[in-house]
N, CA, C and O atoms as a MOPAC input file, in Angstrom:
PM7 MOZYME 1SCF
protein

 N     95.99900 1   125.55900 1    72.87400 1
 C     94.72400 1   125.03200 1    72.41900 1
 C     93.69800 1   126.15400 1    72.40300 1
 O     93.64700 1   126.99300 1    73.30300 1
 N     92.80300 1   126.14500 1    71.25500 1
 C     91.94900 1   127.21300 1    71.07100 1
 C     90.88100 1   127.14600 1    71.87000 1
 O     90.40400 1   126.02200 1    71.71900 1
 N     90.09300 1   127.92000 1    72.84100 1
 C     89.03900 1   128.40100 1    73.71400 1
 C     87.67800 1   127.32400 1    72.79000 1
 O     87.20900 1   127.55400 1    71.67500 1
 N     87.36800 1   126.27600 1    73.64300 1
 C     85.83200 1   125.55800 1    72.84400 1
 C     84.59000 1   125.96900 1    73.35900 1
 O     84.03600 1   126.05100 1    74.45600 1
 N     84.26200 1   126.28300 1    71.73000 1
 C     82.61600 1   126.41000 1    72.18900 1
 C     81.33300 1   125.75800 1    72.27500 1
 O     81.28700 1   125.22800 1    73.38500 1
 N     80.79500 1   125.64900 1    71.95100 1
 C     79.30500 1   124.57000 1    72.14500 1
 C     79.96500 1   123.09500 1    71.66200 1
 O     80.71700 1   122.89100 1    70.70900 1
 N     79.38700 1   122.06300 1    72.71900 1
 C     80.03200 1   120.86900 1    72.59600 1
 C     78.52800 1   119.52300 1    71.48700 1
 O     77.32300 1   119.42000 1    71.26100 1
 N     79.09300 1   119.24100 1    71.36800 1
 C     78.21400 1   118.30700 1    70.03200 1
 C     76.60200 1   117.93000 1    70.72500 1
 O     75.50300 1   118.21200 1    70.24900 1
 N     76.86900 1   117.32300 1    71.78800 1
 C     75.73400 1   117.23300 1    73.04000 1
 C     74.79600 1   118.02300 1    73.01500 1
 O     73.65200 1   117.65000 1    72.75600 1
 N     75.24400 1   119.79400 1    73.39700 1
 C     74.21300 1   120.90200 1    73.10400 1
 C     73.58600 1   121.01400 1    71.67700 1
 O     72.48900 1   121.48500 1    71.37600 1
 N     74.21100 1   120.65800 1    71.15100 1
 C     73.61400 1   120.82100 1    69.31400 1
 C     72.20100 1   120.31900 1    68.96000 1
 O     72.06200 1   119.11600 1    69.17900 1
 N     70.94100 1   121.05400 1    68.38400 1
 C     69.93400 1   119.89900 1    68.04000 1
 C     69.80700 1   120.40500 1    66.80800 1
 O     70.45000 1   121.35300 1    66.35900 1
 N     68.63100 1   119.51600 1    66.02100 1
 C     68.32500 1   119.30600 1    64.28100 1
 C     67.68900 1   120.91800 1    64.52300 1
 O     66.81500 1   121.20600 1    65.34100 1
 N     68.36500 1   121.84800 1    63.60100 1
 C     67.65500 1   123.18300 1    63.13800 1
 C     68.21100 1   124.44100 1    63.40700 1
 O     68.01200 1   125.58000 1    62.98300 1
 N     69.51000 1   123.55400 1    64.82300 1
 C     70.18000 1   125.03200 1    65.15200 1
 C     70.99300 1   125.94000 1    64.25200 1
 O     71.29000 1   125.34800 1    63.21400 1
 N     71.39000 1   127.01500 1    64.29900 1
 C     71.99900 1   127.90100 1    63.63900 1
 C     73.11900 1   128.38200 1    64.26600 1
 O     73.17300 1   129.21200 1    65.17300 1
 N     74.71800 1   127.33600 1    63.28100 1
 C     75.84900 1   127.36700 1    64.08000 1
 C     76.58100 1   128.45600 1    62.84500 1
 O     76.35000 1   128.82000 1    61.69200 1
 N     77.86900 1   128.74200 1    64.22500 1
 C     78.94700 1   129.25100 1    62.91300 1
 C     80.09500 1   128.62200 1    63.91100 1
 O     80.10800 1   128.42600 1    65.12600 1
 N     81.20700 1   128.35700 1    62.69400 1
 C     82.51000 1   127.32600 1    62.86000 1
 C     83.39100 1   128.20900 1    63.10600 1
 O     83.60500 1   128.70900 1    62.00200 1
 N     84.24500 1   128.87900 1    64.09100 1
 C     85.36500 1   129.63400 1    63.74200 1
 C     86.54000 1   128.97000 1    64.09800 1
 O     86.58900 1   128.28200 1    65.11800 1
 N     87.72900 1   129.15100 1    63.16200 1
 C     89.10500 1   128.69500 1    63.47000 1
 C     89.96800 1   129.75300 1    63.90700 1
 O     89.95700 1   130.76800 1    63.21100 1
 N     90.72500 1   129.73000 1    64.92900 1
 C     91.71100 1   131.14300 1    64.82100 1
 C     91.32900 1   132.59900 1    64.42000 1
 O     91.95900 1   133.34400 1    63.67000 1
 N     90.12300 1   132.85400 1    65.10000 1
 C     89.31700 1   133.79300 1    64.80300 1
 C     88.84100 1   134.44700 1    64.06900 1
 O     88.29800 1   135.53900 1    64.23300 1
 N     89.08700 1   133.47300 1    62.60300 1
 C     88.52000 1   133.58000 1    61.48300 1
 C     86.89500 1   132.37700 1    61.33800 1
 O     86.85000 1   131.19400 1    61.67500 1
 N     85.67400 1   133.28300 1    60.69400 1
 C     84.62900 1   132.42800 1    60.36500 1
 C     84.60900 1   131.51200 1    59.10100 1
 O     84.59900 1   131.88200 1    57.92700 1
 N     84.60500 1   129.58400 1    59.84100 1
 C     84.81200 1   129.03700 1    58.42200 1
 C     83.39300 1   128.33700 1    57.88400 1
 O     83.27600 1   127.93100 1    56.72800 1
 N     82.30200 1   128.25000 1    58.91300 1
 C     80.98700 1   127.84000 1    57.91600 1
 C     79.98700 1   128.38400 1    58.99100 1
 O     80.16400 1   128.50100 1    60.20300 1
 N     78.94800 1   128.67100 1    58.27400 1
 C     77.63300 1   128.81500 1    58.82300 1
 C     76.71000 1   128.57800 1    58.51900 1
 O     76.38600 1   128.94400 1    57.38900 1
 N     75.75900 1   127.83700 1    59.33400 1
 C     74.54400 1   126.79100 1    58.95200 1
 C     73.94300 1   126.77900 1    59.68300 1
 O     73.99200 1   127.50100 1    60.67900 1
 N     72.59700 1   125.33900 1    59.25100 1
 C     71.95000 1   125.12200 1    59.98900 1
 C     72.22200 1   123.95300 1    60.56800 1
 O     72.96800 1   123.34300 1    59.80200 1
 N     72.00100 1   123.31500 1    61.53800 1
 C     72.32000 1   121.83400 1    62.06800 1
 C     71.37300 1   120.21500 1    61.28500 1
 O     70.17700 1   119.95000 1    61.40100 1
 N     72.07500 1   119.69500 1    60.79800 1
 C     71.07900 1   118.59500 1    60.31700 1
 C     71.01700 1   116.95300 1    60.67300 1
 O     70.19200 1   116.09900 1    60.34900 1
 N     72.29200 1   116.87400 1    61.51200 1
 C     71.96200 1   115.79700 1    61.91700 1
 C     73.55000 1   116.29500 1    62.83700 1
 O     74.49700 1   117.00700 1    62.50400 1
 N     73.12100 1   115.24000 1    64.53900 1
 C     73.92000 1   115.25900 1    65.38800 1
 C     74.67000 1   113.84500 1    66.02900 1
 O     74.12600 1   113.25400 1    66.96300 1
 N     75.62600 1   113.48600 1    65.59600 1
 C     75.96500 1   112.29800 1    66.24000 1
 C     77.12400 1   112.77500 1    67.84500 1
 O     78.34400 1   112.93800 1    67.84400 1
 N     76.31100 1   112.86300 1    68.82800 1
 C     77.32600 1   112.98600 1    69.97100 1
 C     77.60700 1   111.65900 1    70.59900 1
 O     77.28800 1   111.67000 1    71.78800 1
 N     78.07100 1   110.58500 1    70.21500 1
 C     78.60100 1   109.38000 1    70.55000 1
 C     80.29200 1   109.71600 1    69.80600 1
 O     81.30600 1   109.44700 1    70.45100 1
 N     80.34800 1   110.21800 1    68.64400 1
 C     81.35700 1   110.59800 1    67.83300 1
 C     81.94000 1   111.97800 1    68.03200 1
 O     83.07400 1   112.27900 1    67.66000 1
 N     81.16600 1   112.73900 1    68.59200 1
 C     81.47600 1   114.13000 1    68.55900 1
 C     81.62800 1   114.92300 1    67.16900 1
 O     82.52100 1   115.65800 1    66.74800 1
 N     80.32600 1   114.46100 1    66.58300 1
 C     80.41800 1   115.07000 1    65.04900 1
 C     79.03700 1   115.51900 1    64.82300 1
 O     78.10200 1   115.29200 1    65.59200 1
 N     78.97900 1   116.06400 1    63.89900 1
 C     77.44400 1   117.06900 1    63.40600 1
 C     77.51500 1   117.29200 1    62.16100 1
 O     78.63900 1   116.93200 1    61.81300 1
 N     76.84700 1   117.75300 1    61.14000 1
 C     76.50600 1   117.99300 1    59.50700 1
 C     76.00100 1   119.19200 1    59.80900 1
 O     75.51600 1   119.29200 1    60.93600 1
 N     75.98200 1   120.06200 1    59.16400 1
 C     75.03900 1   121.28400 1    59.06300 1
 C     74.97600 1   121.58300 1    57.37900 1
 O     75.76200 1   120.88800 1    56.73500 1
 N     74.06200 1   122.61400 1    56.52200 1
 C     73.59200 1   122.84500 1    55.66800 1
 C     74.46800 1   124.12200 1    55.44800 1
 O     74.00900 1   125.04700 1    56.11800 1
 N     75.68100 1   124.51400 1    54.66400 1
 C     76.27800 1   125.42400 1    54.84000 1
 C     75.75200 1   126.63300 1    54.19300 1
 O     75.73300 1   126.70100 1    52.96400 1
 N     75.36900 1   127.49100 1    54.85300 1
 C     74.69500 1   128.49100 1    54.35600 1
 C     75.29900 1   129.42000 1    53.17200 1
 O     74.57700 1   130.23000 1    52.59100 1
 N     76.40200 1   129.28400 1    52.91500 1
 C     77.19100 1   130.38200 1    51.46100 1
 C     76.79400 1   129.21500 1    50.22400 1
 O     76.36400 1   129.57400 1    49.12700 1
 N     77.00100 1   127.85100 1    50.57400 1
 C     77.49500 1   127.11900 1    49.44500 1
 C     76.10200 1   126.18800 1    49.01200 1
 O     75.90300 1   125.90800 1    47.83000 1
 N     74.91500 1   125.62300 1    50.40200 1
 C     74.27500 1   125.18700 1    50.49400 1
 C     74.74000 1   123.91000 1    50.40500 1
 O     73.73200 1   123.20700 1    50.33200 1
 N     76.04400 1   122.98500 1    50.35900 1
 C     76.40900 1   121.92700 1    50.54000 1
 C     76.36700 1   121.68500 1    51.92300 1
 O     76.59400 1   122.59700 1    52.71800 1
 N     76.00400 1   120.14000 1    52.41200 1
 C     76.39600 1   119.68400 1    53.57800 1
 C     77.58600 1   119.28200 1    53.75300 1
 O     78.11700 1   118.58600 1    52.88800 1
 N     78.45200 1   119.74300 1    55.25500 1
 C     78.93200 1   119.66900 1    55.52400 1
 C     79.29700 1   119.13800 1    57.12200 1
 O     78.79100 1   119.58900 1    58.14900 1
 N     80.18700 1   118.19400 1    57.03600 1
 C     80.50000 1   117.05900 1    58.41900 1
 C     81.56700 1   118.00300 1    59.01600 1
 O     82.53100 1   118.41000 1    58.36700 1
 N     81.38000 1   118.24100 1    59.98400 1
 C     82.02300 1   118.96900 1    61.09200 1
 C     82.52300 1   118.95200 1    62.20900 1
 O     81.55300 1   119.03400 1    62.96100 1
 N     83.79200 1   118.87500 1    63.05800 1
 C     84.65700 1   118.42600 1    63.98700 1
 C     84.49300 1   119.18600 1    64.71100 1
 O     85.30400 1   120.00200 1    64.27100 1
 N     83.87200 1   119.87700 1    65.95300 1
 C     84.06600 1   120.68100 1    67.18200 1
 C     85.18100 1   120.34300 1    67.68900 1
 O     85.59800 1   121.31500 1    68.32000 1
 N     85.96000 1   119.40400 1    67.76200 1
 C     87.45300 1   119.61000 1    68.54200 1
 C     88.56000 1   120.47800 1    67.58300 1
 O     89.61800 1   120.96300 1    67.98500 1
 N     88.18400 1   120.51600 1    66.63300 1
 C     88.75400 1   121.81500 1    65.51100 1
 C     88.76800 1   122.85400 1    65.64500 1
 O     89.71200 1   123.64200 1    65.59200 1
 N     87.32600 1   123.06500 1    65.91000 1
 C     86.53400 1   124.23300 1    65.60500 1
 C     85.69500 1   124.65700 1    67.19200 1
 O     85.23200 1   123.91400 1    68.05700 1
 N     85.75400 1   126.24100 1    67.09300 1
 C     84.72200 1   126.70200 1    68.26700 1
 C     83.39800 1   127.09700 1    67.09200 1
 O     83.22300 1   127.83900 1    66.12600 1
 N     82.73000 1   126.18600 1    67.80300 1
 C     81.09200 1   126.29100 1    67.63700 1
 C     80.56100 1   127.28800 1    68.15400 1
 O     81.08200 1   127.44000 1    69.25900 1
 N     79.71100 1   128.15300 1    67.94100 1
 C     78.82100 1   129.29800 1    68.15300 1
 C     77.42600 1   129.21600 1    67.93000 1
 O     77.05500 1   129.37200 1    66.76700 1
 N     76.41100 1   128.96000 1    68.97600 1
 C     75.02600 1   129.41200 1    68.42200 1
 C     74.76800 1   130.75200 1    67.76300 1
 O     75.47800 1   131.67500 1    68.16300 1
 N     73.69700 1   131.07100 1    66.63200 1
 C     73.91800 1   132.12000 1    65.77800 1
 C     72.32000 1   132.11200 1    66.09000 1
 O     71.57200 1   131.16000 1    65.86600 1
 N     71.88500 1   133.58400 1    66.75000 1
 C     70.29900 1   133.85600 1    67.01000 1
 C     69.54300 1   133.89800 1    65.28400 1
 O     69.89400 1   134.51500 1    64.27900 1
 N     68.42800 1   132.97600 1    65.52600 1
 C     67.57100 1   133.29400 1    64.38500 1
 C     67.45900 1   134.95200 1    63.78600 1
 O     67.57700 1   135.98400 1    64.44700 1
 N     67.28400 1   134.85700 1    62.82000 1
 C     66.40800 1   136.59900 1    62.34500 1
 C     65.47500 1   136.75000 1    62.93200 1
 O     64.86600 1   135.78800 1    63.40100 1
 N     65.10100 1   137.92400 1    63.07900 1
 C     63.55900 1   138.40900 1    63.81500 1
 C     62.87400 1   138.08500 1    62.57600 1
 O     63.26300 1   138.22100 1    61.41700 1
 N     61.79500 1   137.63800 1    63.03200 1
 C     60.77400 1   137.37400 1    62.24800 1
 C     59.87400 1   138.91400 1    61.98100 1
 O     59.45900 1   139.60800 1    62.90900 1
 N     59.74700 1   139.14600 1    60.93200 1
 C     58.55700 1   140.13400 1    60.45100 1
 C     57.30200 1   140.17300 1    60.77200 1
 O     56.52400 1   139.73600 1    59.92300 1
 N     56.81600 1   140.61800 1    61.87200 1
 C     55.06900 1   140.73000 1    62.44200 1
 C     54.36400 1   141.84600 1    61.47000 1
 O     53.66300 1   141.49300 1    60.52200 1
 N     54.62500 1   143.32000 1    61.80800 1
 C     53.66300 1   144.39300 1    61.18300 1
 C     54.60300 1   144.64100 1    59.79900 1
 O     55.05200 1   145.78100 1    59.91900 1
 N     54.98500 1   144.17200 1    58.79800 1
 C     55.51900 1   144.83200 1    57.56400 1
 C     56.81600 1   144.29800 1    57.77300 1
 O     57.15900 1   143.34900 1    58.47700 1
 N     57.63300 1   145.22400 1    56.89200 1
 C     59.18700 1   144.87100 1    56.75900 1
 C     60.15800 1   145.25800 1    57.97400 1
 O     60.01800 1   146.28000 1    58.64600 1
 N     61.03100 1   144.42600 1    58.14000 1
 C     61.73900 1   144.76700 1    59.29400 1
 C     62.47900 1   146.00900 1    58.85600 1
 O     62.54800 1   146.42100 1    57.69800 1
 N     63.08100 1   146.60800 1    60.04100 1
 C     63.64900 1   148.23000 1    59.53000 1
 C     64.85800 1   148.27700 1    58.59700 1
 O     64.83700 1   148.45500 1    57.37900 1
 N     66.47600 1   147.98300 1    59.80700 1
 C     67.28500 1   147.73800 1    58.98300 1
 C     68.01100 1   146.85600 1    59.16100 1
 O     69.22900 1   146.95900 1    59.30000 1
 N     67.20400 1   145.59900 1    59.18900 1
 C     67.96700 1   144.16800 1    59.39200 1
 C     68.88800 1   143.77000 1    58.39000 1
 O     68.75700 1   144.05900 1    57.20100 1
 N     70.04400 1   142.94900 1    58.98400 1
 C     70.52900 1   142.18900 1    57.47800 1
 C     69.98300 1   141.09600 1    57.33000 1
 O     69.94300 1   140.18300 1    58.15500 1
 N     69.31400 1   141.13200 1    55.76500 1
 C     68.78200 1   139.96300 1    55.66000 1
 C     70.08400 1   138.20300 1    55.36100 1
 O     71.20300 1   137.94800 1    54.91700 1
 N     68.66300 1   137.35900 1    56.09900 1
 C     69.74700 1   136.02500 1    55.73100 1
 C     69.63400 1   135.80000 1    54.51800 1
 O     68.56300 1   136.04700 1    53.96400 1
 N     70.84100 1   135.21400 1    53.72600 1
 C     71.06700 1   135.18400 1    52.20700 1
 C     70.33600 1   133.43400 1    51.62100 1
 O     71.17500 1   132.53900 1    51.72500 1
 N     69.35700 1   133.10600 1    51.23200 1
 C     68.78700 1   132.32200 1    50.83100 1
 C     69.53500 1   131.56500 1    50.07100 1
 O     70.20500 1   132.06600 1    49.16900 1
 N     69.53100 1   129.92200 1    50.38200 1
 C     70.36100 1   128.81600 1    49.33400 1
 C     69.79500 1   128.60400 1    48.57900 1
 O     68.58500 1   128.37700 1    48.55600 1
 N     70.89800 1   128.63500 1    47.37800 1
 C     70.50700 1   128.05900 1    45.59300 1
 C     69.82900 1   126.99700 1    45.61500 1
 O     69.99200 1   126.17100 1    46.51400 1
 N     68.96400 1   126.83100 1    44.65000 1
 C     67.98900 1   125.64100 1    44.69000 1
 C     68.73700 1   125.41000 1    43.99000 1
 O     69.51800 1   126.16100 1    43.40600 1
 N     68.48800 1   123.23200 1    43.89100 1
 C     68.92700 1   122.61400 1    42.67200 1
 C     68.55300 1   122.22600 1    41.56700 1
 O     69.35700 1   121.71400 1    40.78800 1

């Protein structure tokens, strides 16, 4: 059985998860709605911008730190986060 990470419980509306299977990364988002009675969550998938329903007993969950926010000008040499397609 694969090593679990953040359990549905810890999850709230806004966090910034990534899904890995077998130590490959399979989505990364934001959190949008949490049902821990079910042990399930939705997040906003950040490559595709589709929502997506998500199984933590699948998957090790990962909190993913926000970007630094920009105070005096442009940040130096951050990677920027890649912005979802509008519809």
């Amino acid at each position: 059985m694969e090593s679990q990470g953040i359990r549905t419980a810890q999850l709230r509306i806004g966090d910034q998860i990534e899904a890995w299977h077998r130590g490959k990364l399979f989505h990364k988002g934001r959190v949008t709605d949490v049902v821990p009675a079910l042990e399930l969550f939705w997040i906003l998938d950040a490559r595709t911008g589709a929502r997506k329903l998500l199984d933590p007993e699948a998957l090790e969950i990962r909190h993913v730190d926000p970007a630094p926010a920009a105070v005096d000008g442009p940040a130096e040499s951050h990677t920027a986060a890649v912005p979802l397609a509008s519809a």
